[in-house]
Backbone as CSV, one residue per row, in Angstrom:
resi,resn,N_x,N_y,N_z,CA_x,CA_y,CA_z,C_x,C_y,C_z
1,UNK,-15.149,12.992,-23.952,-14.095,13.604,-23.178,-12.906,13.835,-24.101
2,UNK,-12.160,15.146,-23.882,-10.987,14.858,-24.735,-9.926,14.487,-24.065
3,UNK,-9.106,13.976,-25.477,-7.997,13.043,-25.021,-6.842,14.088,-23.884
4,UNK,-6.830,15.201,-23.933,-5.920,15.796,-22.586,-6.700,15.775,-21.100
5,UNK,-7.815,15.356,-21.193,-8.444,15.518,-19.958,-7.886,13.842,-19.617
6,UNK,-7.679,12.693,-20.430,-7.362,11.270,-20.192,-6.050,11.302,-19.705
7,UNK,-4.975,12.189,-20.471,-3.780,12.320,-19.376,-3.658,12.708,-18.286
8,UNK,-4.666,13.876,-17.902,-4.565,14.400,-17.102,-4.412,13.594,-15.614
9,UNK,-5.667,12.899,-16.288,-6.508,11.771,-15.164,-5.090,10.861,-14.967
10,UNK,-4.554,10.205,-15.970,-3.115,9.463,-16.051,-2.646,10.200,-14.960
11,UNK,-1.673,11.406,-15.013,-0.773,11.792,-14.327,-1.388,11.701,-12.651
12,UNK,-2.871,12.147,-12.507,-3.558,12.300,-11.719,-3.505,11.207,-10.511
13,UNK,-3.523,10.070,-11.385,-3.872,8.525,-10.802,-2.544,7.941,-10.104
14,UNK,-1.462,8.735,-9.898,-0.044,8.476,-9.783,-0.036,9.196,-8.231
15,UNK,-0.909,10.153,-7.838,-0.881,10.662,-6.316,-2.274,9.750,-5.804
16,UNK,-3.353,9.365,-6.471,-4.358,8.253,-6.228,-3.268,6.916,-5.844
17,UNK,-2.760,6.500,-6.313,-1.885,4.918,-5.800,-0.985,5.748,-4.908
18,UNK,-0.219,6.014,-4.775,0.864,7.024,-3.562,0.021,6.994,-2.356
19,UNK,-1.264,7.825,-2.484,-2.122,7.934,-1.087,-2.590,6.666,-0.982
20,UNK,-3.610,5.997,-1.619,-3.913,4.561,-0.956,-3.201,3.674,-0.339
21,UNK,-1.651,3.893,-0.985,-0.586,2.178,-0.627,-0.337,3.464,0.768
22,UNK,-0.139,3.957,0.629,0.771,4.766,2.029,0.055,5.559,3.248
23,UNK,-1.216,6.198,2.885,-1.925,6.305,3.642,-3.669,6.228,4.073
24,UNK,-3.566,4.589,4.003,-4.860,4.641,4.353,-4.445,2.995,4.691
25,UNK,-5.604,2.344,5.316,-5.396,1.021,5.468,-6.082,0.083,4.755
26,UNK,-5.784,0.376,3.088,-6.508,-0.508,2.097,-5.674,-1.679,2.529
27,UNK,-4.698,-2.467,2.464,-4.278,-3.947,2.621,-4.768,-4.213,3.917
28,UNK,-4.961,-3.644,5.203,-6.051,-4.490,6.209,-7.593,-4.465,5.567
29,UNK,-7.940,-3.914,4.754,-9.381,-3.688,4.177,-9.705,-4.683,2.928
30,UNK,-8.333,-5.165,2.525,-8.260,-5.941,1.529,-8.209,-7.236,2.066
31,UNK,-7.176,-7.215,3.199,-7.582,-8.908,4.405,-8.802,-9.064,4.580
32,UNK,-9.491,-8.027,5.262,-10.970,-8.645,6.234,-11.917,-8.502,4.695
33,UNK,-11.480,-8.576,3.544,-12.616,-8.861,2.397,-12.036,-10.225,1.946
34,UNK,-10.866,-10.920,2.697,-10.397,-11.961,2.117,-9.998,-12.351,0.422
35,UNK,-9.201,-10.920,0.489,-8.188,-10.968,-0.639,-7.016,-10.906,0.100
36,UNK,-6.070,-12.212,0.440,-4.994,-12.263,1.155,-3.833,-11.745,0.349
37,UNK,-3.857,-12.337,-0.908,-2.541,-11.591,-1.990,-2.107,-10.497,-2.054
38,UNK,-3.703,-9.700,-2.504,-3.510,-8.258,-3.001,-3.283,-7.567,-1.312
39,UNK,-3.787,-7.748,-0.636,-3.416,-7.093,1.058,-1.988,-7.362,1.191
40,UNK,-1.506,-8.623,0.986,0.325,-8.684,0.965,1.057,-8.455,0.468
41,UNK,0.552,-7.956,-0.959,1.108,-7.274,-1.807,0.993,-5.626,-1.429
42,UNK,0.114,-4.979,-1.274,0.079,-3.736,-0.976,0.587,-3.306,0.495
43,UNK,0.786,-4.125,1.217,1.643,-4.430,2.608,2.829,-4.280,2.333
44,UNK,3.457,-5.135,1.538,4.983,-5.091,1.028,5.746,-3.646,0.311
45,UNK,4.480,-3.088,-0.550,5.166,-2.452,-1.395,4.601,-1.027,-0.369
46,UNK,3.972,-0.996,0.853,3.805,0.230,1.661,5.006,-0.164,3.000
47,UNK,5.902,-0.741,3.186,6.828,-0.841,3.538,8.409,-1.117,2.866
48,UNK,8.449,-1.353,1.538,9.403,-1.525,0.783,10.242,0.145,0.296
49,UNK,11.777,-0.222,0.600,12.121,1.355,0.646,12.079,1.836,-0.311
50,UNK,12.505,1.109,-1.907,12.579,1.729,-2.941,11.327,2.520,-3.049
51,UNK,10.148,1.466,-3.190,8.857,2.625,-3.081,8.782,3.393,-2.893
52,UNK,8.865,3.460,-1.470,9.373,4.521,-0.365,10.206,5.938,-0.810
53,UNK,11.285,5.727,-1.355,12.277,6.289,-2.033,11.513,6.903,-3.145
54,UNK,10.780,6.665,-4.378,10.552,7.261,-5.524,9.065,7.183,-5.435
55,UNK,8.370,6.773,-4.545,7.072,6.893,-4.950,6.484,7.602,-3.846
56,UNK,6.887,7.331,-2.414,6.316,7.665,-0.936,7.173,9.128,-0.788
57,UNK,7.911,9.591,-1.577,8.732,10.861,-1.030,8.149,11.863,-1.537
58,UNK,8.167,13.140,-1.477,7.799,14.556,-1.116,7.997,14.907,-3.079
59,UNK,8.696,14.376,-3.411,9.501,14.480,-4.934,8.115,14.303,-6.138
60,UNK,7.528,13.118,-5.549,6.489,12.519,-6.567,5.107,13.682,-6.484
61,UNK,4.100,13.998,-5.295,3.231,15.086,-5.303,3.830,16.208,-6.094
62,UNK,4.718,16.667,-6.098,5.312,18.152,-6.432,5.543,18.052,-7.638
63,UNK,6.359,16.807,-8.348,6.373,16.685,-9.912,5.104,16.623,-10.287
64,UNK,3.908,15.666,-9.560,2.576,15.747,-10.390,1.961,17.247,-10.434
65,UNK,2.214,17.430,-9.379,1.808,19.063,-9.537,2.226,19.785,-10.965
66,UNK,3.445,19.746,-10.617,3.894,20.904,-11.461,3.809,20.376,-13.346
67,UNK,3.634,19.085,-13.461,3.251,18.720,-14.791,1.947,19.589,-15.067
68,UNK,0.966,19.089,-13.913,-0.238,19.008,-14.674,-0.578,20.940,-14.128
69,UNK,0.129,21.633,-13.375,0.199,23.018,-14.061,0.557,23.648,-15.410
70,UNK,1.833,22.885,-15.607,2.250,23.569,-16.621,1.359,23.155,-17.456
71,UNK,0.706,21.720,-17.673,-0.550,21.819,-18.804,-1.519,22.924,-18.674
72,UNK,-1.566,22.736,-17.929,-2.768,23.829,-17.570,-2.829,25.100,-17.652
73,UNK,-1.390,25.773,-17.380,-1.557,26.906,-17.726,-1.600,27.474,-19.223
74,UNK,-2.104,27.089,-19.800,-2.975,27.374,-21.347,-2.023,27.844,-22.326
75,UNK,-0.865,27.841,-22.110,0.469,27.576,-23.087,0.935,26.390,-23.694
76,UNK,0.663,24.806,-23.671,0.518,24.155,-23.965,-1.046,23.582,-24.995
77,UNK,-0.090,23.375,-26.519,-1.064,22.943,-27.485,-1.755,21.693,-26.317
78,UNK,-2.922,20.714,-27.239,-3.720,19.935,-26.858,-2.729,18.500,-27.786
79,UNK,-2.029,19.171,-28.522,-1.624,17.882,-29.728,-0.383,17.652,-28.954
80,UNK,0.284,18.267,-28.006,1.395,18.463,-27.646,1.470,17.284,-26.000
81,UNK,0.458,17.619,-25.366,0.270,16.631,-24.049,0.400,15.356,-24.318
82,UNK,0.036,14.482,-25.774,0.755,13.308,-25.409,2.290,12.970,-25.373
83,UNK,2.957,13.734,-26.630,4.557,13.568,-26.562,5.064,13.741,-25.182
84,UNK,4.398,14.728,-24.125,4.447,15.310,-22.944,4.728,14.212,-21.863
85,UNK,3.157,13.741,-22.033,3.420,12.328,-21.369,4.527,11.013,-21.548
86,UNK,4.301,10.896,-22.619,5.229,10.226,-23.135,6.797,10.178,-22.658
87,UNK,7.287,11.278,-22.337,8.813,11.581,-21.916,8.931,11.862,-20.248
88,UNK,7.573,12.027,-19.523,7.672,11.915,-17.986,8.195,11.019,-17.224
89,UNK,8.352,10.076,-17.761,9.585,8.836,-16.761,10.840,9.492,-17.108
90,UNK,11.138,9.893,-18.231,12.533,10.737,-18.154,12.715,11.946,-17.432
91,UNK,11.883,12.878,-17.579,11.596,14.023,-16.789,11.944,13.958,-15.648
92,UNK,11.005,12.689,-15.045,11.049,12.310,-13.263,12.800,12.106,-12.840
93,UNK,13.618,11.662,-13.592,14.530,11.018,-13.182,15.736,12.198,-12.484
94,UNK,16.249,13.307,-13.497,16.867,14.811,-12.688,15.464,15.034,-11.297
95,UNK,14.657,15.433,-11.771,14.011,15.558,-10.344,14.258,14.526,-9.077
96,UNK,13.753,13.253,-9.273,14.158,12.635,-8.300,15.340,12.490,-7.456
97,UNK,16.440,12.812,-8.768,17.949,12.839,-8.034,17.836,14.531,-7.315
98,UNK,17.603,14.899,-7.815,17.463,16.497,-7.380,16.852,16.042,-5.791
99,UNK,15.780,15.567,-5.638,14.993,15.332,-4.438,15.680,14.503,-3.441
100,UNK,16.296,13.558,-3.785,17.097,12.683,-3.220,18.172,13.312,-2.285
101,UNK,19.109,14.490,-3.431,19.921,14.655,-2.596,19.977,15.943,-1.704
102,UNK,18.426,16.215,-1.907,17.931,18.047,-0.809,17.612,16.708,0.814
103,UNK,16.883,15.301,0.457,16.604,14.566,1.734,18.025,14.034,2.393
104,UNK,18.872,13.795,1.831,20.000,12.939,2.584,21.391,14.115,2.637
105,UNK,21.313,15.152,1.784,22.199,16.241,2.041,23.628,15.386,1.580
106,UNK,23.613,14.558,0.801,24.853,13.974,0.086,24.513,13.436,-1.222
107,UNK,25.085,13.517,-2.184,25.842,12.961,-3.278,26.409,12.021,-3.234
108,UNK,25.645,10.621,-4.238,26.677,9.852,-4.437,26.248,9.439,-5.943
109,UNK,27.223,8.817,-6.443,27.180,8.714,-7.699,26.841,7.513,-8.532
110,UNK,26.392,6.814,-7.385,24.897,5.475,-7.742,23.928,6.020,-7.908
111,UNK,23.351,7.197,-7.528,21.871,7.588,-7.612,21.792,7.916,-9.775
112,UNK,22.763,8.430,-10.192,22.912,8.909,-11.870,22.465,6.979,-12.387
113,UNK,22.751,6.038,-11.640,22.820,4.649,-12.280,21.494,4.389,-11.809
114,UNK,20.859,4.495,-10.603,20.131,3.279,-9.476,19.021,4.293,-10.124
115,UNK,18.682,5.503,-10.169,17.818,6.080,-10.649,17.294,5.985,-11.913
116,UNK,17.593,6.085,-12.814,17.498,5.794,-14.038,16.986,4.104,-14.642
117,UNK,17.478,3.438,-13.572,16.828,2.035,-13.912,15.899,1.641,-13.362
118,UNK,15.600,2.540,-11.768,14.422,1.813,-11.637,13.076,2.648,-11.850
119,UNK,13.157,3.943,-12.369,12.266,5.096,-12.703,11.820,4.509,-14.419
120,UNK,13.327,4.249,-15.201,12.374,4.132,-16.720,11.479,2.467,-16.711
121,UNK,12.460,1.564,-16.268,10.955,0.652,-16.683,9.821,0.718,-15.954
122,UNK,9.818,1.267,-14.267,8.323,1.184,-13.987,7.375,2.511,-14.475
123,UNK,8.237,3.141,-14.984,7.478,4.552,-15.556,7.410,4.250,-16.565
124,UNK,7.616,3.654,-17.546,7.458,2.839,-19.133,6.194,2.130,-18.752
125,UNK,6.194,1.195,-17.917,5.102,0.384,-17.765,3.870,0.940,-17.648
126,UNK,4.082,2.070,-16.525,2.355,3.002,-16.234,2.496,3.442,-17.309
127,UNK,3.094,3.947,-17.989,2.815,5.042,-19.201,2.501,4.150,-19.855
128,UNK,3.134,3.345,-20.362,2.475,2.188,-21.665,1.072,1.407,-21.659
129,UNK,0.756,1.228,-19.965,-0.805,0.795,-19.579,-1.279,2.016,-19.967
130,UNK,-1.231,3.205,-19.543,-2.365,4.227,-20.094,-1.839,3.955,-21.326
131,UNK,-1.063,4.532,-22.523,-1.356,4.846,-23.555,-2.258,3.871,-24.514
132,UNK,-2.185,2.612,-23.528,-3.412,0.949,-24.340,-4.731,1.068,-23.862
133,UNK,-4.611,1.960,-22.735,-6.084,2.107,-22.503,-6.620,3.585,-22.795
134,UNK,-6.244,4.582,-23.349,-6.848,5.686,-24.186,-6.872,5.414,-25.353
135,UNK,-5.857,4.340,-25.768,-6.220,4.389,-27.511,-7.473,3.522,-27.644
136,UNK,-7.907,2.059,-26.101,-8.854,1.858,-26.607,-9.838,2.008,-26.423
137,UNK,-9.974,3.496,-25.551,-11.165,4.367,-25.074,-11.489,5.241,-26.708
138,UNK,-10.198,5.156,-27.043,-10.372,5.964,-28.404,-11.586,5.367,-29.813
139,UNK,-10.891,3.866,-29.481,-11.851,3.124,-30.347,-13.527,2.772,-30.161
140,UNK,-13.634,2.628,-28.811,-14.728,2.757,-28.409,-15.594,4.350,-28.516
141,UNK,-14.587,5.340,-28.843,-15.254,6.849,-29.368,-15.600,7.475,-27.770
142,UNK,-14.828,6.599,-26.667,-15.452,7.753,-25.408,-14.518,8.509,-25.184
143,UNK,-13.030,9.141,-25.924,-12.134,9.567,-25.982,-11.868,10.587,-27.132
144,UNK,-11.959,11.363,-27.298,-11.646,12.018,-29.222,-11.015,13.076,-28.946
């Protein structure tokens, strides 16, 4: 497989967790298999607002979209999609405020602070889990 089809799947896997925690009833499916944690954990974070806010809103489908168009539309090198990836927690962050303030129809000037901190480290984190697991799809040669 090549390595832009592995981002792809990356960016991909970001509306895969969005739909499961929010719409479907994996944490009752995760109780009656008697995994109590992971069901209270995915309980919490499908009622928790921040989630809610940057991950459950209308903002997150439409950015994945429009990333993995613009890859796609065949103007983008292949050497170029990882730096790509790489800078999408920054990317997300004008969008989200952008999205934020088309839902609440106000401006305030915590969202330039509250945004930015909680978008780069958990968007550092997914990005940094994929980039450890393509390099070591890489080593294993099912990646090139």
């Amino acid at each position: 497989m090549q390595k832009k089809y592995a981002y792809f799947i990356a960016v991909a896997f970001l509306l895969v967790v969005r739909y499961g925690v929010l719409n479907t009833q994996y944490d009752q499916w995760l109780f009656s298999l008697g995994y109590e944690n992971a069901a209270y954990f995915i309980s919490t974070m499908k009622q928790n607002p921040t989630f809610n806010e940057f991950v459950g809103s209308w903002a997150m489908p439409v950015f994945v979209a429009m990333v993995l168009a613009y890859w796609v539309q065949g103007g983008v090198e292949d050497a170029t999609v990882p730096m790509h990836f790489l800078l999408l927690p920054i990317a997300y962050i004008p969008f989200s405020i952008v999205a934020t303030v088309l839902m609440t129809a106000k401006f305030q000037l915590n969202y330039l602070l509250v945004h930015p901190l909680v978008i780069l480290p958990f968007g550092y984190l997914y990005v940094s889990l994929w980039i450890i697991l393509i390099w070591f799809f890489e080593k294993l040669r099912l990646v090139g």
